[in-house]
N, C-alpha and C positions, 0 to 999 in steps of 0.2 A: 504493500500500500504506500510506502513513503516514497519508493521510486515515480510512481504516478504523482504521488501529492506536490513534490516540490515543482514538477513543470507547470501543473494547471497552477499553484500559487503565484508560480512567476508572471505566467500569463495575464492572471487576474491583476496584478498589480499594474503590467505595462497597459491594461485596456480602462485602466483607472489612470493612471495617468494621463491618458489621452485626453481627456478632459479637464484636466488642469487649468487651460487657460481659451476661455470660452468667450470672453469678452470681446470690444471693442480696443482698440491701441489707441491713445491718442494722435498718433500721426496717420492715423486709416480716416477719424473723426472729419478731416475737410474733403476728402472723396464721398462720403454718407450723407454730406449736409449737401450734397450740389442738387437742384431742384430736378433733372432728370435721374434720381435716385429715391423719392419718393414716393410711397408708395400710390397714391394720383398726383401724378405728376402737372396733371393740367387740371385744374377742380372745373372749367368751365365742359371741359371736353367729357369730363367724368358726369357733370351737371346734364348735358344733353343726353350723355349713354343711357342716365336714370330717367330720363323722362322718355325718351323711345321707349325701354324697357318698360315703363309702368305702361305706357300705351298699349303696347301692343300686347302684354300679359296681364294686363287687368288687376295688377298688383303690386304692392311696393318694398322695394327691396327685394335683396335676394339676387344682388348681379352679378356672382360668382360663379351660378351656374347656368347651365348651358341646356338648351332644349326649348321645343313652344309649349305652349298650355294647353296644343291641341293632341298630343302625345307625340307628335316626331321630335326629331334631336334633331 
């Protein structure tokens, strides 16, 4: 048993350390803030998406997914 035990412990540890360092860097921080990294990037453009979408599906919110409200995708 101890032959087995010390590789998976080892493993365990390296797959624990992999997540050590999960964060943001502060020299990454002015690439993130640039406005084509946002998550709506254009709020007008997002603005019209939501208003076709509520149109044409008869309801609001929900523009992540994909398909009509008549059942095709």
């Amino acid at each position: 048993m101890t032959s087995i035990a010390a590789p998976v412990f080892v493993a365990a540890l390296l797959l624990l350390g992999g997540c050590a360092n999960l964060g943001v860097e502060p020299w990454e921080r002015d690439l993130l803030a640039k406005p084509e990294m946002q998550l709506i990037a254009d709020p007008i453009e997002a603005g019209l998406d939501d208003h076709i979408y509520f149109s044409k599906e008869a309801s609001s919110g929900g523009r992540s997914f994909a398909g009509g409200g008549c059942g095709c995708n």
